[in-house]
C-alpha positions, 0 to 999 in steps of 0.5 A: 532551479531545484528539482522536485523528487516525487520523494525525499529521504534524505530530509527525513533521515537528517532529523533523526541520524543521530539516533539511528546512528546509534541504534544501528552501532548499539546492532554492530556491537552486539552481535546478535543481526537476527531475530533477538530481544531487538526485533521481539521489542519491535513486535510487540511496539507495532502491535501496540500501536496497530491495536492487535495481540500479536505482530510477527516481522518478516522479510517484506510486505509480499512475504507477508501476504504470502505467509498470512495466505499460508497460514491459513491454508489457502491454495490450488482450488481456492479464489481470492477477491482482489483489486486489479490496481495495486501492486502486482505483490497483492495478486502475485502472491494469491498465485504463489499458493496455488489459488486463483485471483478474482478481480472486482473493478474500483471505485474512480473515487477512491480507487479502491474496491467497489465494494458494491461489485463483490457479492457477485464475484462470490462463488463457491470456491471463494475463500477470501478477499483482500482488499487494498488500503490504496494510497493509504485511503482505508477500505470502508472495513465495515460493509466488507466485514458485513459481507464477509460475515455473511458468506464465511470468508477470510479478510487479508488485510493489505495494508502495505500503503497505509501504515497508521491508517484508520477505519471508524478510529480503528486502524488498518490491520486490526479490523480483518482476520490479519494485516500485511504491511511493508516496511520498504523505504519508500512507505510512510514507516520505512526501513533502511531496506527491505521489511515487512510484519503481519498483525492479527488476533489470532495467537494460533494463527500468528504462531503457525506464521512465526514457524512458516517464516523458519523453514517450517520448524518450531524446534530448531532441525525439526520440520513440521511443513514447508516454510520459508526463511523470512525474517527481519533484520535486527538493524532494521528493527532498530530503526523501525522502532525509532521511525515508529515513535514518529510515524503518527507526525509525519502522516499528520504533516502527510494529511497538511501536504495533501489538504493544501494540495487539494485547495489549491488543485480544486479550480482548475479544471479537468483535473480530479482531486483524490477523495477522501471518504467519510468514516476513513482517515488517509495517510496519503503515502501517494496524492493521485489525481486523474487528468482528462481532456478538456473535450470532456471526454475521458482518455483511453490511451494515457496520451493526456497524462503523459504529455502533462507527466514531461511537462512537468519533468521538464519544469524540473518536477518529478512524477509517478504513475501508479499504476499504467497496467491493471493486474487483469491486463498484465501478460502472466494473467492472461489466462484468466480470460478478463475481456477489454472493457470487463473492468472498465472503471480500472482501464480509463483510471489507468490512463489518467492517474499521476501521482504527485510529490508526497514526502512529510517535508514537501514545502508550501512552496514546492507544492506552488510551484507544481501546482503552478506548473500543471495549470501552465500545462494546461494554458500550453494546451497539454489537456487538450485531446 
């Protein structure tokens, strides 16, 4: 029997090597790798289609949080609000500039930020939040922008799992001060390597980021700051460009794969379908759900999911957990003193998340037969506590 990949890159390559073999021979012949009339193109085309004035490339998506947090000065002394269930890039790069990440617990729906839990995680050394387009659900942008307003904060924008993504029409990156996506192969626009970009309307902003990104200097051997080297590849810009004329496709057949998996997951039960709430529209980078015991009871202690987890990885079936520590449990933050149950909503959702095979060429098929896999896990008493 045929393995299932958690996901799949070779089919998507397969239906556009020939232009990527091209574009990326047309970058060999021309001998110009770095930054150049390729990149400047690519710019330009994701900020089309993002919805900004302006877009600068990089050499990831933590570089661009990185350098988004830079440019707008914030460092030692300053507090950012930020999810504790993301990847460990959105918090490690807050600390990376000298400030201090405030985690605010999530919502089991969406697991995103509990955005009623915000106002009270505000102090007066609060200078922005951060919010995370988890899985590629969007942030309800309107309320956080309200109360962003309202207390004079920044909003950085991590938009590194939903590419394509949008809030009231408007797409993720264009609604706070400034987006920050990845461009790793493994995202809904990926690259053939590592990649990044951070879109905004600020042209002030997005010019103090182009000199960040060179070492400082806006002149060339003329410093002006202590930057960084942060660049994106001529040769993964071609690709990105050709990828990008797809993108919209792809989270479509993304959104079909997703639909199918939750008409077919929806009866059975302790199992939690993701939600998709009204107003947002998903791209659906990972399809997470959330095992409990048959008890009724939530489990703590992940044992539920693991066993359903090799089960299905012995039925051929690979899947993910995103993600089994939260940050605020993570041994380098310790020293923020976050007690045992503080974040409580975040440390059961930890236990009880997998994520399941999400790629645009998932077959109907494929899905039946993982689907049909979960519920003999549960018949061979997997749920059970």
């Amino acid at each position: 029997m045929n393995s299932i990949p958690p996901l799949d890159l070779t089919q998507q390559y397969e239906t556009i090597s020939d232009e990527v073999n091209a574009a990326v021979l047309a970058v060999l012949a021309s001998g110009q790798y770095i930054n150049g009339p390729i990149v400047a193109d690519f710019e330009q085309q994701f900020a089309q289609y993002i919805g900004t004035t302006e877009c600068v490339t990089c050499n990831s998506g933590t570089d661009a949080l990185f350098l988004a947090m830079r440019a707008y000065g914030i460092g030692p002394g300053d507090e950012v609000i930020t999810t504790p269930f993301t990847f460990f890039a959105t918090a490690e790069m807050v600390t990376a500039v000298g400030a201090t990440p405030v985690f605010v617990d999530i919502d089991p729906d969406t697991f995103n930020l509990n955005l009623d839990l915000i106002e009270a995680a505000i102090t007066p050394r609060t200078k922005a939040i951060a919010p995370v387009h988890l899985f590629g659900q969007p942030v309800d942008m309107t309320r956080l922008m309200a109360i962003a307003r309202k207390h004079s904060l920044l909003v950085i924008e991590d938009c590194a799992q939903a590419t394509g993504a949008t809030w009231q029409g408007q797409r993720v990156g264009s609604i706070g001060h400034i987006g920050c996506f990845s461009f790793f192969p493994t995202k809904n626009l990926g690259a053939c390597g590592d990649g990044g970009a951070i879109t905004t309307n600020d042209s002030v902003i997005a010019a103090k980021i182009r000199m960040l990104r060179e070492h400082g200097s806006r002149q060339r051997y003329y410093h002006e700051a202590i930057g960084t080297t942060s660049r994106l590849d001529a040769l993964q810009a071609a690709i990105l460009r050709i990828k990008l004329q797809r993108l919209d496709q792809w989270n479509a057949q993304r959104r079909a794969v997703a639909a199918y998996y939750s008409q077919l997951l929806t009866p059975l039960p302790n199992l939690v379908t993701p939600t998709v709430i009204p107003g947002g529209e998903h791209t659906w980078h990972q399809y997470t759900i959330r095992l409990t015991a048959t008890d009724g009871q939530t489990t703590r202690d992940g044992k539920v999911r693991d066993r359903v987890k090799s089960f299905l990885q012995a039925q051929g079936i690979s899947s993910m957990i995103y993600y089994p520590v939260p940050l605020h449990q993570q041994a380098v933050y310790q020293s923020l003193n976050y007690q045992p149950g503080q974040l409580p909503v975040v440390e059961q959702v930890a236990h009880e998340v997998l994520s399941l095979p999400m790629f645009p060429e998932l077959t109907p098929e494929q899905q039946e037969r993982i689907v049909y896999a979960l519920k003999d896990s549960r018949d061979q008493g997997m749920f059970s506590p």
